[in-house]
C-alpha positions as CSV (number, residue, x, y, z in Angstrom):
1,X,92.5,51.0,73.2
2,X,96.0,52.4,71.7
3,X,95.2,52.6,68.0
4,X,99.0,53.4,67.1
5,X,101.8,50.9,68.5
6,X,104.9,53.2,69.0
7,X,107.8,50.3,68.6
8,X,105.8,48.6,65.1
9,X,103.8,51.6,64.2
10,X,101.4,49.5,63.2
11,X,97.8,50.7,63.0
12,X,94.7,49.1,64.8
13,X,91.5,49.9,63.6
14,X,88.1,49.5,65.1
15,X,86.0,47.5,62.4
16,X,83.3,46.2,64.0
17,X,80.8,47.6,66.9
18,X,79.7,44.5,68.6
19,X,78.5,46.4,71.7
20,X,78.1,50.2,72.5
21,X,77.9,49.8,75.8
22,X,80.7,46.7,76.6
23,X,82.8,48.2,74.3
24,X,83.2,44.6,72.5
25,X,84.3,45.3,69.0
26,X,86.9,43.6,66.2
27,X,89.6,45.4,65.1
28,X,92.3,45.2,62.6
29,X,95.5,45.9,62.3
30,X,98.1,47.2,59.3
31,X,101.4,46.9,59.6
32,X,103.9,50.3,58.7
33,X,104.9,49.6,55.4
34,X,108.8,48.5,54.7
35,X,109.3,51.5,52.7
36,X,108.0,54.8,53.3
37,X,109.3,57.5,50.1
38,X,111.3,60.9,51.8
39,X,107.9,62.7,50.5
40,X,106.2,61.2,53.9
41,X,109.5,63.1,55.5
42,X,108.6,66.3,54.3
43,X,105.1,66.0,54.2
44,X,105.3,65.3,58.1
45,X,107.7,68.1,58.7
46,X,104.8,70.3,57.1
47,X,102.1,69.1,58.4
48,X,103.7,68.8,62.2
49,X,104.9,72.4,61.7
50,X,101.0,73.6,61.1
51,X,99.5,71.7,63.4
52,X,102.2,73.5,65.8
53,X,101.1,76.9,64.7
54,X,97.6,76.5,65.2
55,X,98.5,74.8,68.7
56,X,97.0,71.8,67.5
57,X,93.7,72.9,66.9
58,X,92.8,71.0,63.3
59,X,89.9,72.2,61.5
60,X,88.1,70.3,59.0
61,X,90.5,71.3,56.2
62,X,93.5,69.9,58.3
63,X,91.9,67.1,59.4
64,X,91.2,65.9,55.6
65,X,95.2,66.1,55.1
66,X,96.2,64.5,58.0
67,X,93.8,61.6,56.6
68,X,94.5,61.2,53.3
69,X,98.4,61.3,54.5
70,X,97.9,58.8,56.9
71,X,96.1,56.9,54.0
72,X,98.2,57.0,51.2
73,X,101.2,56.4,54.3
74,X,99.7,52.9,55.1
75,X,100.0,52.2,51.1
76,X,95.9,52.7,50.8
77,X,95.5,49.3,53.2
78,X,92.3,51.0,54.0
79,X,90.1,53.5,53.1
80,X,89.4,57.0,54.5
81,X,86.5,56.5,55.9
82,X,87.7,53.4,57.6
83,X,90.6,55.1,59.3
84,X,88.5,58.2,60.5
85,X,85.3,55.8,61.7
86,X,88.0,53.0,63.1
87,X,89.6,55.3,65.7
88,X,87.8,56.3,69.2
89,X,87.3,60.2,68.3
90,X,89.2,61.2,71.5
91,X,91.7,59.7,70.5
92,X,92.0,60.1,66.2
93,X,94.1,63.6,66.5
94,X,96.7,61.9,68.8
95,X,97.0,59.3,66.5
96,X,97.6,61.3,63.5
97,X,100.4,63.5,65.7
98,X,102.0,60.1,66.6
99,X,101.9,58.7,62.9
100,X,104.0,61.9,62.0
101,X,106.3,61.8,64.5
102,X,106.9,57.7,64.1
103,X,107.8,58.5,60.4
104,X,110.1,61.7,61.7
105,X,111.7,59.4,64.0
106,X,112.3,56.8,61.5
107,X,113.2,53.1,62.0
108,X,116.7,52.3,62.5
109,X,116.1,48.2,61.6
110,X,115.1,49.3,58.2
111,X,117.6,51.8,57.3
């Protein structure tokens, strides 16, 4: 399951465990929000330039910013621990990396 859609960058969240084993669950998703303040822009070029650094290894620390960010991003349409326990765990980092770089790369239809 792709948790970030690359042309919407709208996020889809696991909300429901139907089966373990089948992999049935519910999910939701929340659309990028119209808006998004220049302080996402820099917070993304700061956040992309340490995760860089440490060659994408995120600690705990790093991990906390990168969801609150991705929190307060989505205008609080969810909570922490709903993004964190919605996302496959192999697959949460990459979905933080490409929430930065769809708010780097901007949308053009909105500008």
């Amino acid at each position: 399951m792709k948790h970030f859609d690359e042309k919407t960058k709208s996020l889809t969240l696991i909300t429901k465990v139907k089966d373990k084993i089948k992999g049935e669950v519910e999910t939701k998703t929340y659309p990028f929000p119209l808006f998004v303040e220049g302080f996402f822009t820099k917070k993304a070029i700061d956040l992309g330039a340490e995760l860089e650094e440490n060659e994408y290894v995120v600690d705990s620390e790093l991990f906390e910013r990168l969801t609150n960010y991705t929190v307060e991003l989505y205008a609080k349409q969810f909570t922490a621990d709903e993004l964190i326990n919605g996302i496959h765990q192999g697959q949460i980092i990459n979905t933080f990396i490409n929430v930065l770089f769809g708010v780097l790369q901007g949308d053009p239809k909105n500008e």
